[in-house]
C-alpha positions as CSV (number, residue, x, y, z in Angstrom):
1,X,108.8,80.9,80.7
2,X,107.3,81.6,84.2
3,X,104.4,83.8,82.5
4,X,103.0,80.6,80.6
5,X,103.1,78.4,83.7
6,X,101.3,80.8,85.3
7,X,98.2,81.3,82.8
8,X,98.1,77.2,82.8
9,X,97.9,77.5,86.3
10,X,94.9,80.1,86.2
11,X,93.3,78.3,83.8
12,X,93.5,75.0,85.8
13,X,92.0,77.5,89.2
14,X,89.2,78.2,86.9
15,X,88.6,74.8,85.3
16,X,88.7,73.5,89.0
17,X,86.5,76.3,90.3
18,X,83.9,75.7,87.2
19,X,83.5,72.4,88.6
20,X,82.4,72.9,92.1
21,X,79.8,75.3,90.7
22,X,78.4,72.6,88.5
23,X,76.1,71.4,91.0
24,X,76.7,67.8,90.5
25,X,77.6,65.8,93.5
26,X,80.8,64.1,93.2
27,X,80.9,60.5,92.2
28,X,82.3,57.6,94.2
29,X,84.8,55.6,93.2
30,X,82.2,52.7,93.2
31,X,79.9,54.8,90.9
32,X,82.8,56.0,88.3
33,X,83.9,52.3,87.6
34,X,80.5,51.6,87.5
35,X,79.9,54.6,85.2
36,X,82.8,53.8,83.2
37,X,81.8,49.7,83.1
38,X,78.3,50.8,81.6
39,X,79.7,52.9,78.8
40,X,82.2,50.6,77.6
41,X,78.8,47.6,77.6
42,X,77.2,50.6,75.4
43,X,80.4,51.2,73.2
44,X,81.2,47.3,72.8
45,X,77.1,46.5,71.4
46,X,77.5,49.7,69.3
47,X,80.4,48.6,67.6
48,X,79.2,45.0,67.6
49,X,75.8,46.2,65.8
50,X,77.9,48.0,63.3
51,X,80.1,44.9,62.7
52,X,76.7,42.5,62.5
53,X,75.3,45.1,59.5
54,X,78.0,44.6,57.6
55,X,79.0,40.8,58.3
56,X,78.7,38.5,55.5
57,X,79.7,35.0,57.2
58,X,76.9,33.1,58.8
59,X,79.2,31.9,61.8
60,X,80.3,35.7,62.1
61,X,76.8,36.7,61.9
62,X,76.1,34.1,64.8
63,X,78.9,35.2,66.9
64,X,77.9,38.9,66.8
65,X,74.3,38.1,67.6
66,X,75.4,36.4,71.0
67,X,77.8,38.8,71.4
68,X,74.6,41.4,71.0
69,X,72.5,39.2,73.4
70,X,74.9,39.3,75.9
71,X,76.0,42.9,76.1
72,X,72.3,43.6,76.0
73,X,72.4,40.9,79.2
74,X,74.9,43.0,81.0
75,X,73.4,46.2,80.4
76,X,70.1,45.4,81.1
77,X,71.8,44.1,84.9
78,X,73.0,47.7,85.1
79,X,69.3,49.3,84.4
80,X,67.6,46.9,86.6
């Protein structure tokens, strides 16, 4: 039983060392939320574009397309 917590806990030194070779500077906490904020904008006028292709109702079709305008809004704020 010891034997297998000790290759998880190699493989975690290794993961962790992989990292601080990457290069990358480490993010801020600012900068992941931020990060994390603009992916979901991306994800949420994705799946609203998929939804709109596929809507048959005009007052759906309405409601996805300002839903569209304003994702594009807020991710457009984040590029700027």
């Amino acid at each position: 039983m010891a034997r297998g917590f000790e290759s998880k806990d190699v493989e975690y030194q290794q993961a962790e060392a992989g990292r601080e070779r990457s290069g990358k500077p480490a993010l801020s906490p600012a900068e992941r939320e931020d990060a994390s904020r603009r992916r979901s904008i991306e994800l949420a006028l994705a799946r609203s574009r998929s939804d709109l292709a596929t809507a048959s109702s005009p007052a759906h079709r309405g409601m996805l397309e300002q839903a569209i305008a304003e994702l594009e809004r807020q991710l457009a704020a984040y590029h700027a």
